[in-house]
C-alpha positions as CSV (number, residue, x, y, z in Angstrom):
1,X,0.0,0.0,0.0
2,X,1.4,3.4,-0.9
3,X,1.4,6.5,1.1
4,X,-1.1,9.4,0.6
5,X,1.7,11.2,-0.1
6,X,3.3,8.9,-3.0
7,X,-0.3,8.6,-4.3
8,X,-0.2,12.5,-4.6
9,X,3.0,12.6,-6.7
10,X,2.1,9.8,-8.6
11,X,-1.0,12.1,-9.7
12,X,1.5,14.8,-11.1
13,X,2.5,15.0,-14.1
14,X,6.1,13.3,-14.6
15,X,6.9,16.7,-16.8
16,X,6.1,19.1,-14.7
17,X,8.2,17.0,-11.9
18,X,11.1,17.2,-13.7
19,X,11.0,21.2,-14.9
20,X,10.1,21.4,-10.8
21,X,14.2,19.9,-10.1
22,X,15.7,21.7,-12.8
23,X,14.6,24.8,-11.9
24,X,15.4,24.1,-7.7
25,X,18.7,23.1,-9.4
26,X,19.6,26.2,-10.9
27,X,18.0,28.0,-8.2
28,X,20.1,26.4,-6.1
29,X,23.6,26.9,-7.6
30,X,22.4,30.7,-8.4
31,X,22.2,31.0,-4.5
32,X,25.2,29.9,-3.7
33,X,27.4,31.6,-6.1
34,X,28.2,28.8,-8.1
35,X,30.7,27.3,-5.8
36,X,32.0,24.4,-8.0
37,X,33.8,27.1,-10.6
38,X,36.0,27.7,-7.6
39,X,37.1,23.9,-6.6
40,X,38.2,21.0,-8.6
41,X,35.4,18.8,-9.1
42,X,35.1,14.7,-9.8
43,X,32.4,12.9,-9.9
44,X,32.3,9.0,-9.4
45,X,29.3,7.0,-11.1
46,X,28.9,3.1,-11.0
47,X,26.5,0.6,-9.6
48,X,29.2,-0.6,-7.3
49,X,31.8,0.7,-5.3
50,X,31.6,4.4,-5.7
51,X,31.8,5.3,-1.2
52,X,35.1,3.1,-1.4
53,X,36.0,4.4,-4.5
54,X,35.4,8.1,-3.3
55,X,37.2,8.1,0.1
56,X,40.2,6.0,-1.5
57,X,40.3,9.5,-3.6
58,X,40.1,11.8,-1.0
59,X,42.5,10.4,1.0
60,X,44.9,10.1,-1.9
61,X,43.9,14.2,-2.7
62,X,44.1,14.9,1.3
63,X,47.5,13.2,1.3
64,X,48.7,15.9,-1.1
65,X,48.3,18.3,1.7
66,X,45.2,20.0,0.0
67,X,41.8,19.9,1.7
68,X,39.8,17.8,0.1
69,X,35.9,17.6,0.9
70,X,33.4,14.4,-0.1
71,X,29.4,13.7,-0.4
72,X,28.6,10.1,-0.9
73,X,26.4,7.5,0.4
74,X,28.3,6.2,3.3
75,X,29.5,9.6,4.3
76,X,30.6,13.8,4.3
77,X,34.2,14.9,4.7
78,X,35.7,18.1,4.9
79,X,39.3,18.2,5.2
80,X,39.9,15.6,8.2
81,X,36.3,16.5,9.5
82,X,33.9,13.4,8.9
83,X,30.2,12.5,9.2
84,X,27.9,10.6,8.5
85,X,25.6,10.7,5.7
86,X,22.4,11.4,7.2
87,X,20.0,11.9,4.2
88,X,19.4,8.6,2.8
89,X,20.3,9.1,-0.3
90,X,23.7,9.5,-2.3
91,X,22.5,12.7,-4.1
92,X,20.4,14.9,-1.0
93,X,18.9,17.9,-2.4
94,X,20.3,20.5,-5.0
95,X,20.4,23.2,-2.2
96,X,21.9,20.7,0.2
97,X,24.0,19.8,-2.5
98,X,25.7,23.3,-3.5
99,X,26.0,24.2,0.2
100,X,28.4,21.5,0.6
101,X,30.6,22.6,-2.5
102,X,30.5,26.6,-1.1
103,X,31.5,25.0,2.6
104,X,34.3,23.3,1.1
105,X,35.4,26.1,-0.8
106,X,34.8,28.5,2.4
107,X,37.0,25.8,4.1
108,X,40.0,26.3,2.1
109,X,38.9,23.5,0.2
110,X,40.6,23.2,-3.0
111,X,39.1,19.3,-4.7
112,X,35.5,17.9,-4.2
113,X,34.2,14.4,-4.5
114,X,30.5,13.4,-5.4
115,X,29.2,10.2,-5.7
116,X,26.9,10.1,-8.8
117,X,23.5,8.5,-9.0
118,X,21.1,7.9,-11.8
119,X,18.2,9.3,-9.5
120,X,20.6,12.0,-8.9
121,X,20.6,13.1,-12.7
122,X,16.9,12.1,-13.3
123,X,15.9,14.9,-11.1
124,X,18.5,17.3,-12.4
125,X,20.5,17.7,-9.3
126,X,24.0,17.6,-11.1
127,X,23.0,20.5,-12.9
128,X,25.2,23.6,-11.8
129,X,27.8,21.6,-10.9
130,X,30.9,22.3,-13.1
131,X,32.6,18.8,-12.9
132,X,36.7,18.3,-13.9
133,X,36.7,14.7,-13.6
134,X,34.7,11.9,-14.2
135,X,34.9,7.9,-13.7
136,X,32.6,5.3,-14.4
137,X,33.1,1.7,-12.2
138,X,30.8,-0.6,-13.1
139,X,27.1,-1.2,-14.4
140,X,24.5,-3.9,-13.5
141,X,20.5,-4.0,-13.8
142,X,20.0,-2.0,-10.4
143,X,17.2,0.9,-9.7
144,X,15.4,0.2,-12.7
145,X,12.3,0.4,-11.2
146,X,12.7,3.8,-11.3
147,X,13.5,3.9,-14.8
148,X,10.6,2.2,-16.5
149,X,12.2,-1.3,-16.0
150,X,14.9,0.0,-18.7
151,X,18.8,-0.6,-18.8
152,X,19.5,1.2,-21.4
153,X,17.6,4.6,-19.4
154,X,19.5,3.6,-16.2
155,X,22.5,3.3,-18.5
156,X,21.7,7.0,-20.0
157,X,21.2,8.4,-16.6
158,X,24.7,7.8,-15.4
159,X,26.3,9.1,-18.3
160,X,24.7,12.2,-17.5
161,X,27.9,12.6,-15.3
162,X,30.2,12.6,-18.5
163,X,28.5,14.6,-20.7
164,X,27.6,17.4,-17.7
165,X,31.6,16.7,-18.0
166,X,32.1,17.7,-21.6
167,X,30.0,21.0,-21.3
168,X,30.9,22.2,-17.8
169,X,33.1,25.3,-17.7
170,X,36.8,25.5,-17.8
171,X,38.5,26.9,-15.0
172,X,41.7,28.4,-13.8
173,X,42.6,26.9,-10.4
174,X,45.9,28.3,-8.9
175,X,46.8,30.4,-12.2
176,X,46.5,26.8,-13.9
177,X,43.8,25.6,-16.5
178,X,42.2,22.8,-15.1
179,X,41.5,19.7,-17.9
180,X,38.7,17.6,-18.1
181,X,39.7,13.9,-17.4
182,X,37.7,10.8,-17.8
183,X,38.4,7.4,-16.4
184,X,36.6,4.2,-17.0
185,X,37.0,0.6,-16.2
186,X,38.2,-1.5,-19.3
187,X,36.7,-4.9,-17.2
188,X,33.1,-3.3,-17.9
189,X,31.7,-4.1,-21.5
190,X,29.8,-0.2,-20.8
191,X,33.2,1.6,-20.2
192,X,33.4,2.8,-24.1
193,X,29.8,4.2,-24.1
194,X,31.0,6.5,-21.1
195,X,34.3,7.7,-22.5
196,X,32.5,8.6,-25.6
197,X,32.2,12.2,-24.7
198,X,35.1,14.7,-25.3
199,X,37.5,15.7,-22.8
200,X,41.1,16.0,-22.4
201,X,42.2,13.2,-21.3
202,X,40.8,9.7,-21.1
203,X,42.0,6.8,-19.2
204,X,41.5,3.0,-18.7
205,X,41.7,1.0,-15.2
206,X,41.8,-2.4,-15.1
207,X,42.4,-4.9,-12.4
208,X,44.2,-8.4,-13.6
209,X,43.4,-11.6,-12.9
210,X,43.7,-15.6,-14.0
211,X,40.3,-15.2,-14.6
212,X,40.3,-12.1,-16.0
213,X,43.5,-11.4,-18.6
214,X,41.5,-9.2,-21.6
215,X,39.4,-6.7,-22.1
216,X,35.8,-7.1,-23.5
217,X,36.1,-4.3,-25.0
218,X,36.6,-4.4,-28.4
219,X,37.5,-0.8,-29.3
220,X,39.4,1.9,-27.6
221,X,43.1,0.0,-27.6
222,X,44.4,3.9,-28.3
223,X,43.1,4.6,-24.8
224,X,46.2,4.2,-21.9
225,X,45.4,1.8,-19.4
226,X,46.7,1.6,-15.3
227,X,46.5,-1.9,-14.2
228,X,47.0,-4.3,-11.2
229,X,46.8,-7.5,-9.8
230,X,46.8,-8.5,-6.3
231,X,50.2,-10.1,-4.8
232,X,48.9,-10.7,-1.5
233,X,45.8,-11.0,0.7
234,X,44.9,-11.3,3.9
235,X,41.8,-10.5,6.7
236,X,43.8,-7.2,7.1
237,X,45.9,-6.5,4.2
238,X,46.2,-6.5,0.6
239,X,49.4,-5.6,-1.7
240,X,48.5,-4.6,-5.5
241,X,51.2,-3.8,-8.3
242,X,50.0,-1.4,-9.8
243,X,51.3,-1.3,-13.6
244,X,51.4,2.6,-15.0
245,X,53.1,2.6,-18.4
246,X,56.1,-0.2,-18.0
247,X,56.5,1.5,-14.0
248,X,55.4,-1.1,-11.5
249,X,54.0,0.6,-8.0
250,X,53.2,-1.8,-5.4
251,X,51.1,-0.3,-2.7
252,X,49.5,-1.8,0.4
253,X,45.4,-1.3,0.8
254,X,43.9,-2.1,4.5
255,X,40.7,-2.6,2.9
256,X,40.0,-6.7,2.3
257,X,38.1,-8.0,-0.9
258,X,39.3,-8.2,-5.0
259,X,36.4,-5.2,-5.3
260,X,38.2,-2.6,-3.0
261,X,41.4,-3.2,-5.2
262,X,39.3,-2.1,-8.2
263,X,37.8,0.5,-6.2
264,X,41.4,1.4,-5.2
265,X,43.0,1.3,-8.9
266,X,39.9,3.6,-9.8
267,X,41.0,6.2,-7.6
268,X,44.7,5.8,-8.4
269,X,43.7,6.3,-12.2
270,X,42.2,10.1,-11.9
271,X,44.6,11.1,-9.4
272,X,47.8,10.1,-11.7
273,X,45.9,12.2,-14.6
274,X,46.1,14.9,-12.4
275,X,49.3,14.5,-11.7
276,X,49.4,13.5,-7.9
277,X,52.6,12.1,-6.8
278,X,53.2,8.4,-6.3
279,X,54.5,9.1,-2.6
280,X,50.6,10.8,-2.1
281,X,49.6,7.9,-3.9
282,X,51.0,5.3,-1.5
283,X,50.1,7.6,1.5
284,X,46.4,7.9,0.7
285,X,45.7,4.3,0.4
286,X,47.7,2.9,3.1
287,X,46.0,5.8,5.7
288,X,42.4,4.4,4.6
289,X,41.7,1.8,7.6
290,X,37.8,1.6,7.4
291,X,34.8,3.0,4.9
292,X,31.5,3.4,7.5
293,X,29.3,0.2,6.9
294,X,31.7,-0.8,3.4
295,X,33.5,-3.7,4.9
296,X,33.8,-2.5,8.3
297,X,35.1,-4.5,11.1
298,X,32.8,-4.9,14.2
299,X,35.5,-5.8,16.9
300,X,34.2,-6.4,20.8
301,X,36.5,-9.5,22.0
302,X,34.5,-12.3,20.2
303,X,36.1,-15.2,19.0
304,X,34.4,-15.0,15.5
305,X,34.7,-12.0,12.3
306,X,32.0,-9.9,12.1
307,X,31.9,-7.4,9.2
308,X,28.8,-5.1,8.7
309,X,28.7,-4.4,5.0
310,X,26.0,-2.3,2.7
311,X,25.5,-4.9,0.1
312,X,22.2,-4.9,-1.1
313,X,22.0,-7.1,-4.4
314,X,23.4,-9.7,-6.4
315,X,26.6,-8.7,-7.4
316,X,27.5,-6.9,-3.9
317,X,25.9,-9.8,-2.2
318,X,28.5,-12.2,-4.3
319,X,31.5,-9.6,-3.6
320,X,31.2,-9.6,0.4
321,X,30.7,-13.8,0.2
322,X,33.4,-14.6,-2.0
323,X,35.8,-12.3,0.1
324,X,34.5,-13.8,2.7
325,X,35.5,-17.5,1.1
326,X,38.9,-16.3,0.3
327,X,39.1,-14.9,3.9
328,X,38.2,-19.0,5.0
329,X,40.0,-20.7,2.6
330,X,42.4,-23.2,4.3
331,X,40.9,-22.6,7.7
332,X,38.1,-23.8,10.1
333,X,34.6,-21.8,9.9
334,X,31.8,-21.3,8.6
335,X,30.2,-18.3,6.6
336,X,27.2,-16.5,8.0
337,X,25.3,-13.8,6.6
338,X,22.1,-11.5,7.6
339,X,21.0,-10.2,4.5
340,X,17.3,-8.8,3.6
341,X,15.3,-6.5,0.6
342,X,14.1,-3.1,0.4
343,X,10.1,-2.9,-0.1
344,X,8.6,0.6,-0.9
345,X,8.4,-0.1,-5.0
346,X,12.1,-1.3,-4.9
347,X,13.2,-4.1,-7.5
348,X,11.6,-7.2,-6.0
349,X,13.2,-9.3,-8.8
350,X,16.6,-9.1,-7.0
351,X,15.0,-10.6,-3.8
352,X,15.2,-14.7,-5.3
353,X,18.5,-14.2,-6.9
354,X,20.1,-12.5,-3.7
355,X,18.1,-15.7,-1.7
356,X,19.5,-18.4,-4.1
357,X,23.0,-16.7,-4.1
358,X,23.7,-17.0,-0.4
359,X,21.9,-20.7,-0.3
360,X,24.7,-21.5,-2.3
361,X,27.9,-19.4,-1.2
362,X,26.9,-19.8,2.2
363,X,26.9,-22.0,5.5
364,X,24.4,-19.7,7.4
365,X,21.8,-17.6,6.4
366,X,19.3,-15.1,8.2
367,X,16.3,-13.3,6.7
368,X,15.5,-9.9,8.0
369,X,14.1,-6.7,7.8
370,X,15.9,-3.7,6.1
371,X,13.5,-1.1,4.7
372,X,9.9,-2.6,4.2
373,X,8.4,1.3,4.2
374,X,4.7,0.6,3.5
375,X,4.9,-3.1,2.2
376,X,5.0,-6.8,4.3
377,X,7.6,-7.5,5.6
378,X,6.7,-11.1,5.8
379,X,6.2,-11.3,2.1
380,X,9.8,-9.4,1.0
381,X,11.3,-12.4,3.9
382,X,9.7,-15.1,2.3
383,X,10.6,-13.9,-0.9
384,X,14.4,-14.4,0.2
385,X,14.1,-17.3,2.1
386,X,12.2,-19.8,-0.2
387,X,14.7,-19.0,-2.8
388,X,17.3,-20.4,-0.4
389,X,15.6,-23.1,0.5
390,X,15.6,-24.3,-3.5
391,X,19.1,-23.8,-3.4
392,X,19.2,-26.5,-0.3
393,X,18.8,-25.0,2.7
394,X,16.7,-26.1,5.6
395,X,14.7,-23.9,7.7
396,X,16.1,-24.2,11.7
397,X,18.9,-25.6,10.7
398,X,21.2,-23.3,8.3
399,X,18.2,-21.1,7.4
400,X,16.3,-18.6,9.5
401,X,14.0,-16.1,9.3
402,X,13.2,-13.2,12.3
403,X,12.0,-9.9,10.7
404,X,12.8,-8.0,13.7
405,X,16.8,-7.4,12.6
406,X,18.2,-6.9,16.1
407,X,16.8,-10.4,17.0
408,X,18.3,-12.1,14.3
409,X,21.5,-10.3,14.5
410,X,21.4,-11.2,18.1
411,X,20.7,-14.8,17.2
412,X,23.4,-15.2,14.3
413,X,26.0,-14.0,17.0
414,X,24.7,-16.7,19.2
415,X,24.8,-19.7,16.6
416,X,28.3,-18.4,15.7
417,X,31.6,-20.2,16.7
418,X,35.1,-19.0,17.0
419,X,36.6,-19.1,13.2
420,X,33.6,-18.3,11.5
421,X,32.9,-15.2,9.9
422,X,29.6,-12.9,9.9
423,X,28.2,-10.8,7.5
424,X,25.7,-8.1,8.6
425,X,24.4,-7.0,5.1
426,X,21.9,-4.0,3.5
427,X,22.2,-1.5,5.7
428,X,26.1,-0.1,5.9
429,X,26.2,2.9,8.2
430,X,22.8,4.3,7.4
431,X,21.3,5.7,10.2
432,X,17.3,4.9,10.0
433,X,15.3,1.9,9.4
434,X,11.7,2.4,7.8
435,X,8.7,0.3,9.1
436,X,5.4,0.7,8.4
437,X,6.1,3.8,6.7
438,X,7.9,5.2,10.1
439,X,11.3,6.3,10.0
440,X,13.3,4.9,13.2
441,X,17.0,5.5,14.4
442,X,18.7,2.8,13.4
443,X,22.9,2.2,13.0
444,X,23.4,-1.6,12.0
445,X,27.5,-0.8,13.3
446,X,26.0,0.8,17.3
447,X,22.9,-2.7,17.3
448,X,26.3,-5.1,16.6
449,X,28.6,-3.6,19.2
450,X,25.9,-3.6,21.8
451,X,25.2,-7.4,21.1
452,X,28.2,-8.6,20.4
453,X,29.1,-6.9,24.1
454,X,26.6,-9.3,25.7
């Protein structure tokens, strides 16, 4: 059942909705003195990855000695000041949006990092924002939904960020023109329809593997291309070479998972085009220790891993387990992960293939609530948990289902034995829940500390 409210914006025109964000766009840039002309601006679009991929960058930027700020899901910086994002959403408001750039620049900012969603650029909110740099991760049927059920419209929607790119103003930053870079990743088949807009410069990224030697792309061999492969890997550590040209780097990342090193690579990329130092380079990364609710460790003395992690379909679902796996291999433990869907017109399709995913990558799994909003919560559950059962589990045994999320945290923790590793998924570091259409104070990272303390 949908609000009166959503039933009163269905009833609008879709037109007139989206004049209505233009206009509080350019309202809201006139405001504030268009505050982007003054900073170095990149924006980072993907599916996957962009939080890492956007602190990874800011600490490489901040490492440079220049105060750098951020807006992204997970969370705001300015300078060394952090917080969380409160809004719920990657893109908050035009006017919240442009206040953030002029604080930055009031700051003694001198580089800002947006994150850079397709709802984001269906309602206009990246217009007034001069952007310098752009990169593009990753792209998988997410959010359509919201965009008629359509790829290829999701698809257009993000490359709203490169071809807001290719018309934005040049600026003069420290007597210096400023040139528009793009950066894609050459392990997406999409990368080429992103790096089809001009700019000045255009990079590849890709991250090596056994799996994973070529490209399948099958133009754009005139592009240069940053690579890596992992050396090393560990709970707490990871070492990547990192291949620029014939120069091999290698650089340690304290951030676990074969994703993070992408992520990672990513923000090496548009820093290098920018000409950041290899020494900043190295700095950055190794400084990064913890993304809010992105792979963060939960530690409170317990004799098992618990990470509390934002991933909230398929392919994040598969990254978090098969790091996990990696993270086992060799060892004694099991793999247990609390995972659950988002109701409120969100794609229910995702709910059986997230379900029959972790029935087979996993040893223990427990259904729960994340954001019902006005819909059952019992329906989006069961939705998960028959699909898991098909892929053989059994209910009380490796299966469970408890919509109320601190009980089944609470019992995961208490079926869990020293060695195994838990996953605490769908959530990150947001800070609400919504149930029953009532937004409550919620922080999946304060719920596990407090019962993992008892």
């Amino acid at each position: 059942m949908s609000s009166p409210l959503a039933s009163l914006r269905n009833m609008i025109p879709v037109s007139f909705l989206l004049k209505y964000h233009l206009l509080k766009s350019i309202l809201a840039t006139l405001l504030n003195f268009r505050p982007s002309r003054k900073l170095l601006v990149i924006g980072i679009t993907g599916t996957k990855g962009k939080s890492t991929t956007a602190n990874f960058l800011w600490s490489i930027l901040q490492a440079t000695g220049k105060t750098t700020g951020l807006l992204g899901t997970a969370n705001v910086r300015i300078g060394k000041r952090e917080e969380l994002n409160n809004w719920h959403m990657t893109m908050p408001s035009p006017f919240a949006i442009q206040h953030f750039l002029r604080n930055v620049k009031n700051e003694g900012g001198t580089a800002a990092i947006l994150e850079f969603t397709s709802e984001g650029a269906k309602q206009s909110r990246h217009i007034g924002i001069d952007f310098d740099g752009a990169v593009f991760l990753n792209l998988s049927p997410e959010h359509l939904p919201s965009h008629g059920g359509s790829f290829e419209a999701y698809k257009k929607e993000k490359q709203k960020l490169f071809s807001r790119l290719a018309s934005s103003f040049i600026k003069t930053i420290g007597g210096r023109p400023v040139p528009k870079i793009m950066v894609a990743n050459k392990n997406d088949a999409n990368a080429m329809e992103f790096l089809k807009f001009s700019a000045h410069k255009k990079y590849f990224f890709q991250l090596l593997s056994s799996e994973n030697t070529d490209s399948p792309l099958q133009s754009g061999e005139h592009i240069p291309c940053v690579t890596a492969t992992i050396v090393s890997q560990t709970e707490e550590k990871m070492v990547l070479d990192i291949c620029e040209e014939t120069h091999h780097h290698p650089v340690d990342i304290f951030l676990p998972g074969g994703k993070n090193a992408e992520n990672a690579l990513a923000a090496v990329t548009i820093a290098r085009g920018y000409g950041v130092s290899w020494e900043a380079i190295e700095t950055g990364l190794e400084s990064l220790t913890c993304v809010p609710g992105r792979m963060e460790r939960i530690t409170e003395g317990q004799p098992f891993t618990v990470f509390v992690d934002y991933a909230h379909e398929e392919k994040s679902m598969e990254f978090v387990l098969k790091t996990g796996r990696k993270m086992l291999d060799g060892k004694k433990g099991k793999l247990m992960i609390l995972l659950g869907a988002e109701g409120g017109g969100r794609d229910t399709a995702k709910r059986a293939k997230m379900g029959k995913l972790v029935g087979e990558l996993s040893d223990t799994v427990m259904v729960s609530n994340v954001d019902p909003y006005e819909d059952n919560p019992t329906e989006i559950c069961e939705d998960i948990a028959s699909a898991a059962e098909k892929a053989g589990k059994i209910r009380g045994t490796d299966l469970f289902v408890m919509e109320d999320r601190r009980q089944g945290i609470a019992t995961l923790f208490a079926l869990a034995k020293e060695g195994d590793i838990v996953f605490i998924t769908g959530k990150g570091s947001e800070q609400s829940i919504v149930i029953d259409g009532k937004k409550l104070p919620w922080d999946d990272r304060q719920v596990v500390r407090e019962e993992l303390r008892k």
